[in-house]
N, CA, C and O atoms as a GROMACS GRO file, in nm:
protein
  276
    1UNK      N    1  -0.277  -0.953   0.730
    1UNK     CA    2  -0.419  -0.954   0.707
    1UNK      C    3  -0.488  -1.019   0.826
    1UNK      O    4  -0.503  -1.141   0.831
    2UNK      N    5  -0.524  -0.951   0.906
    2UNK     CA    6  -0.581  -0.982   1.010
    2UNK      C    7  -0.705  -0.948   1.105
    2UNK      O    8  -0.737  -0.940   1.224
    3UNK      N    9  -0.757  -0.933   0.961
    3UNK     CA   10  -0.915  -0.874   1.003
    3UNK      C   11  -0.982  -0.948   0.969
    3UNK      O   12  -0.918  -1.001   0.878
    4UNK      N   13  -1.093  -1.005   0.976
    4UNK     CA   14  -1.173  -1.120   0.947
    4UNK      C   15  -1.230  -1.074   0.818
    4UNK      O   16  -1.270  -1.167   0.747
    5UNK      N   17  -1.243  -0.961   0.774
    5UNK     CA   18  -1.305  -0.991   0.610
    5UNK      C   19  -1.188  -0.963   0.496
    5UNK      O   20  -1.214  -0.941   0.378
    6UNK      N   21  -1.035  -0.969   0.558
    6UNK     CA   22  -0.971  -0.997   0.465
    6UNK      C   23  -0.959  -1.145   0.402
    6UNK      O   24  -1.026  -1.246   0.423
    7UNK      N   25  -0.888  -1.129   0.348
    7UNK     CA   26  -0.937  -1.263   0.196
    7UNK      C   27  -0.806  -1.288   0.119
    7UNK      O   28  -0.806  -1.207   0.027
    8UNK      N   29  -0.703  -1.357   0.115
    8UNK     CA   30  -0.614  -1.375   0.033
    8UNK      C   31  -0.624  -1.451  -0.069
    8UNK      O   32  -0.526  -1.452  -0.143
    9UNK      N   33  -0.737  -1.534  -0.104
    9UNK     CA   34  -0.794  -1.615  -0.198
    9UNK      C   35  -0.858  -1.502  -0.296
    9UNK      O   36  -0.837  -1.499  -0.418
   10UNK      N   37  -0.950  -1.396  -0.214
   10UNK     CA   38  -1.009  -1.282  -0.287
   10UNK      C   39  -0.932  -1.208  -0.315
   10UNK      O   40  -0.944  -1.165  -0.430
   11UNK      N   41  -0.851  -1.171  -0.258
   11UNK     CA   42  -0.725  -1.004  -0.299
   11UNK      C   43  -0.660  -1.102  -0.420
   11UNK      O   44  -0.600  -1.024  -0.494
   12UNK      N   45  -0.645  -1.237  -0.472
   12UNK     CA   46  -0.537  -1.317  -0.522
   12UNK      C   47  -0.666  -1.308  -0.677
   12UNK      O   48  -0.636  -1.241  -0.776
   13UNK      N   49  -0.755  -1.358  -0.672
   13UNK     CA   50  -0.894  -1.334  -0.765
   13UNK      C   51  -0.883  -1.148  -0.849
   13UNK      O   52  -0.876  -1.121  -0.970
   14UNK      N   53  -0.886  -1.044  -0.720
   14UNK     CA   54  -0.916  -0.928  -0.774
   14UNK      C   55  -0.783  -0.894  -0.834
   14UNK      O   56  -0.792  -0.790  -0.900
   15UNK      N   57  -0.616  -0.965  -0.834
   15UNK     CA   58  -0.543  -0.910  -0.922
   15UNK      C   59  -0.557  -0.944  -1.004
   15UNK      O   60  -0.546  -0.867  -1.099
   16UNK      N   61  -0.589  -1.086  -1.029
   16UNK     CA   62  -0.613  -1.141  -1.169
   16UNK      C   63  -0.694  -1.142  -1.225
   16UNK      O   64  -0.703  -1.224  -1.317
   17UNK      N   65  -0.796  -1.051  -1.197
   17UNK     CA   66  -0.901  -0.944  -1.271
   17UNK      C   67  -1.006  -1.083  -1.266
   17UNK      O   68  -1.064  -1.117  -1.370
   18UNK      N   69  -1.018  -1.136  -1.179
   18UNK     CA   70  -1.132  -1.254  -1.206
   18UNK      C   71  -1.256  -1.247  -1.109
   18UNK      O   72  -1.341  -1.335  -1.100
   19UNK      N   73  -1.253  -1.111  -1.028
   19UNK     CA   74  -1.432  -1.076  -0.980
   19UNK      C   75  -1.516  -1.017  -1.029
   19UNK      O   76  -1.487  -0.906  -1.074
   20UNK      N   77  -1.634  -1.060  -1.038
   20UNK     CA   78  -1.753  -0.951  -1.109
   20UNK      C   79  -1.693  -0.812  -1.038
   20UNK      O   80  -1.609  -0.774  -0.956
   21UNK      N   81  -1.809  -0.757  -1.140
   21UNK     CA   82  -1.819  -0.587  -1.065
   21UNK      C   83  -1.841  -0.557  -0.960
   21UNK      O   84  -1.787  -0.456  -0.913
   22UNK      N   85  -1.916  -0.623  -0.897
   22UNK     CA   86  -1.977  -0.590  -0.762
   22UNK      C   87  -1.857  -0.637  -0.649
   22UNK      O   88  -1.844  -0.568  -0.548
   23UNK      N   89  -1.803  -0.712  -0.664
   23UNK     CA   90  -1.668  -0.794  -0.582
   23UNK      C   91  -1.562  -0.692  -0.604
   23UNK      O   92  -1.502  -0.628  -0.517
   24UNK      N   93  -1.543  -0.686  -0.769
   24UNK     CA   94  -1.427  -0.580  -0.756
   24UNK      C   95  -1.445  -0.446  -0.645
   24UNK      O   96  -1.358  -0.427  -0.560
   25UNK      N   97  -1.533  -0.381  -0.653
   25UNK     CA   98  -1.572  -0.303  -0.592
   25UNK      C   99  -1.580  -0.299  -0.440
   25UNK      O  100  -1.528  -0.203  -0.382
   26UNK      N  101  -1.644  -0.401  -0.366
   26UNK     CA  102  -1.629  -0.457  -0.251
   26UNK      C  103  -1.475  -0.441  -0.216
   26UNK      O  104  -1.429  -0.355  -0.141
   27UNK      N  105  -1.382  -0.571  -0.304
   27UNK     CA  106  -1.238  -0.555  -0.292
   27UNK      C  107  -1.188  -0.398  -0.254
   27UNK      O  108  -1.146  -0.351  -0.148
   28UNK      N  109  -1.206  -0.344  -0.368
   28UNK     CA  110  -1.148  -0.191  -0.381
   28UNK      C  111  -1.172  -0.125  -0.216
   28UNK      O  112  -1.095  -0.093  -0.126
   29UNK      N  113  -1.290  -0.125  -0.229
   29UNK     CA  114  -1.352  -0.027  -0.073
   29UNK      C  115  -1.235  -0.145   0.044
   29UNK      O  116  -1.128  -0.129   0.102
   30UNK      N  117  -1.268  -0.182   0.038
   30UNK     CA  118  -1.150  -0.275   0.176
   30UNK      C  119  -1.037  -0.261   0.149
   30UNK      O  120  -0.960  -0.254   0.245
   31UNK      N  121  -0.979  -0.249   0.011
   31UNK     CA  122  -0.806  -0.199   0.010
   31UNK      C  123  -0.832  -0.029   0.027
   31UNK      O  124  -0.723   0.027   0.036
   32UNK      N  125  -0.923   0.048   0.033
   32UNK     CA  126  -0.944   0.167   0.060
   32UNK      C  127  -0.867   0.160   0.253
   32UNK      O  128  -0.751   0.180   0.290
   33UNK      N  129  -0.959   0.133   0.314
   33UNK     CA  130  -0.986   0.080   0.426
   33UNK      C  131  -0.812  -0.025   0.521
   33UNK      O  132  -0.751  -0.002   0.625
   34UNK      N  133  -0.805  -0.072   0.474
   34UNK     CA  134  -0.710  -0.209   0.517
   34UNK      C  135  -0.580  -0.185   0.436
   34UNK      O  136  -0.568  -0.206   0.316
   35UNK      N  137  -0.465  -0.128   0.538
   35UNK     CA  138  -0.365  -0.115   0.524
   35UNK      C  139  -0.279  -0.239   0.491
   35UNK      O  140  -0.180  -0.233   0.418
   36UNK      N  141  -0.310  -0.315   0.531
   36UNK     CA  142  -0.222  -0.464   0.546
   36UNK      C  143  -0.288  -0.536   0.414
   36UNK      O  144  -0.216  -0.609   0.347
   37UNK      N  145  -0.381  -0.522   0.390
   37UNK     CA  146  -0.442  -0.601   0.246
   37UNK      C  147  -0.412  -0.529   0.145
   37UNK      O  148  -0.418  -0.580   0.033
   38UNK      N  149  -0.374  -0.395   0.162
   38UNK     CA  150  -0.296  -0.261   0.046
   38UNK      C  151  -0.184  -0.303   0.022
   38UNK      O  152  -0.141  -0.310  -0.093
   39UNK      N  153  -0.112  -0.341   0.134
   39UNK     CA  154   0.015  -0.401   0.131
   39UNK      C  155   0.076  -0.515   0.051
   39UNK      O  156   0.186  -0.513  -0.003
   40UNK      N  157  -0.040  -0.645   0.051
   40UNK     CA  158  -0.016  -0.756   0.030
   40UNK      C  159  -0.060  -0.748  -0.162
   40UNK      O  160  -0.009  -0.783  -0.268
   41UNK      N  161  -0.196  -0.673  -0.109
   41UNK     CA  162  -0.228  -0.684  -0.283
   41UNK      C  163  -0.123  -0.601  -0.376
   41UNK      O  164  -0.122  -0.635  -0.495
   42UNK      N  165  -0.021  -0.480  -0.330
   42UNK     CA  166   0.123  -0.428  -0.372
   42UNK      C  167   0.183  -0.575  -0.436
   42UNK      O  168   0.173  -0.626  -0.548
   43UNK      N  169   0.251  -0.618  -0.307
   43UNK     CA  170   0.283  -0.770  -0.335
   43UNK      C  171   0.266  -0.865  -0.407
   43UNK      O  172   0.353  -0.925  -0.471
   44UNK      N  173   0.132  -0.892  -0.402
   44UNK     CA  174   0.079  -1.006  -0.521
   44UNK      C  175   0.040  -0.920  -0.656
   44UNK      O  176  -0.012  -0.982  -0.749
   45UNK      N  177   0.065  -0.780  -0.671
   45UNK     CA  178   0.076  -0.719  -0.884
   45UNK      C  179   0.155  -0.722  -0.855
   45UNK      O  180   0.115  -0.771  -0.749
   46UNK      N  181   0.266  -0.716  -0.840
   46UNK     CA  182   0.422  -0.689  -0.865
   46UNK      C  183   0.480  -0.830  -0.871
   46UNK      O  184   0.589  -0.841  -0.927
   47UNK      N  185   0.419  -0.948  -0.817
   47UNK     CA  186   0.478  -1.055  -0.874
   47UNK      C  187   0.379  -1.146  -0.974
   47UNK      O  188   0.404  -1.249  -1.038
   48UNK      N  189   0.282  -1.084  -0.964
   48UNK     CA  190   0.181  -1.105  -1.106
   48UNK      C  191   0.246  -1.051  -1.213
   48UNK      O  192   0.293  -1.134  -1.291
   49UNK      N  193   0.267  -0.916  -1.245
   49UNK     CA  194   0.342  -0.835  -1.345
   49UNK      C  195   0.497  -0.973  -1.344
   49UNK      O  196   0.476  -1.070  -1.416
   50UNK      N  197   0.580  -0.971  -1.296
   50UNK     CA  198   0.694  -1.017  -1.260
   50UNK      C  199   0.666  -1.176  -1.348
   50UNK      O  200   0.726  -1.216  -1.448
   51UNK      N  201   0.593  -1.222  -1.299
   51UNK     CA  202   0.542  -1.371  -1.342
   51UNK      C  203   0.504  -1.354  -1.466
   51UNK      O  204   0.589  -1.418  -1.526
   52UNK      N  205   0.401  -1.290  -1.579
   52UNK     CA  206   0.379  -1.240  -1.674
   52UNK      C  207   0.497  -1.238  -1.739
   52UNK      O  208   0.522  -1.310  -1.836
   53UNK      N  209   0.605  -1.122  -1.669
   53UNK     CA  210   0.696  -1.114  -1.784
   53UNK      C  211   0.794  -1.245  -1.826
   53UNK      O  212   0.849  -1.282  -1.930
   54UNK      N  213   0.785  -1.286  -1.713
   54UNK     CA  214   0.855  -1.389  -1.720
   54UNK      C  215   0.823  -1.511  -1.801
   54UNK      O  216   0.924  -1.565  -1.848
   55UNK      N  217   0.731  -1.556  -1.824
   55UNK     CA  218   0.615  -1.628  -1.928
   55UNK      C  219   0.637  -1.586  -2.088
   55UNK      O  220   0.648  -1.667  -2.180
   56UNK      N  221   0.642  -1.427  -2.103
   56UNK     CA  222   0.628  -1.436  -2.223
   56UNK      C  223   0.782  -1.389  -2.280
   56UNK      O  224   0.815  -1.413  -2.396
   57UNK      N  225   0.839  -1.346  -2.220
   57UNK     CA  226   1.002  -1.418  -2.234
   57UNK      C  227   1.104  -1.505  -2.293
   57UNK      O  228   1.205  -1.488  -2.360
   58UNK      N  229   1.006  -1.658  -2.217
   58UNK     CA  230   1.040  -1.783  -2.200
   58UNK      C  231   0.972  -1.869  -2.341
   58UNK      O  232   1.027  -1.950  -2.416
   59UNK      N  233   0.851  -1.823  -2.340
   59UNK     CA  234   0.784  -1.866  -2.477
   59UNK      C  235   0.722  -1.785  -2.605
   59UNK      O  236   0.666  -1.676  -2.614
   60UNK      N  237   0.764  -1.908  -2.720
   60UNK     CA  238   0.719  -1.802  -2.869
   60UNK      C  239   0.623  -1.771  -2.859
   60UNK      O  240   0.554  -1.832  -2.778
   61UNK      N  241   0.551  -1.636  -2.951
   61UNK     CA  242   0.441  -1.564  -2.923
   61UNK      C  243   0.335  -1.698  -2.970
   61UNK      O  244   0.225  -1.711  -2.915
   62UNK      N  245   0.383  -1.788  -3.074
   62UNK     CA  246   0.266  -1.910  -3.122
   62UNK      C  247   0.215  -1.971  -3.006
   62UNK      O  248   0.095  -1.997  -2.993
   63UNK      N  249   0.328  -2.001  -2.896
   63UNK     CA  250   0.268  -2.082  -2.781
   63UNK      C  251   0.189  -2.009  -2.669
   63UNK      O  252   0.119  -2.074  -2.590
   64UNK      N  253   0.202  -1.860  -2.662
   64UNK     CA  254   0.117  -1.761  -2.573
   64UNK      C  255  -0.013  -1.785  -2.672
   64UNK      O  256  -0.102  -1.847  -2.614
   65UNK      N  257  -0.045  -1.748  -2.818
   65UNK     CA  258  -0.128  -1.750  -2.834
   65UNK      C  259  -0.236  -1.862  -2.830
   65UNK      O  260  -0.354  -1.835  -2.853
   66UNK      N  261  -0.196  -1.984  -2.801
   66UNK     CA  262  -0.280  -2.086  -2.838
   66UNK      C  263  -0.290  -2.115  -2.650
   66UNK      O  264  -0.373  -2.195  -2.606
   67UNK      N  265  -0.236  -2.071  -2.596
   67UNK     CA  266  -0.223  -2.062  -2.447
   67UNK      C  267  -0.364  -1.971  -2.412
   67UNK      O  268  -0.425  -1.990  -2.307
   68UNK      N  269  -0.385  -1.921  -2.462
   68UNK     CA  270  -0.482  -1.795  -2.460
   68UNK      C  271  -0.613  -1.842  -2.495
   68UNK      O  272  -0.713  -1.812  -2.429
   69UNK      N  273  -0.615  -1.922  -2.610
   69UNK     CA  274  -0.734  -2.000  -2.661
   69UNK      C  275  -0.783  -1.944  -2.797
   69UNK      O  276  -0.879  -1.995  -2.854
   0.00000   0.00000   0.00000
């Protein structure tokens, strides 16, 4: 990532579904665009997914749910 409006704080936000609309969108058009931030954000769902499974695995569904709020 080596373009000045890449963002690994932001690509790390848009997997975990935590930008408004307008950001997501922004995001999207630049992983359109930016091969190397396509790359990385590959990277960071696949060990998001990976991490997930691994979580609910490890703990009873009582403790995901109260985890959740």
């Amino acid at each position: 990532m080596k373009n000045k409006s890449c963002d690994l704080a932001l690509l790390s936000a848009f997997v975990d579904d935590e930008l408004d609309r307008r950001e997501r969108r922004r995001m999207q058009h630049h992983l359109d665009i930016c091969p190397q931030c396509r790359a990385a954000h590959e990277q960071l769902a696949s060990l998001s997914t990976a991490f997930q499974g691994t979580i609910q695995r490890h703990y009873p569904a009582a403790a995901m749910a109260a985890l959740d709020g």
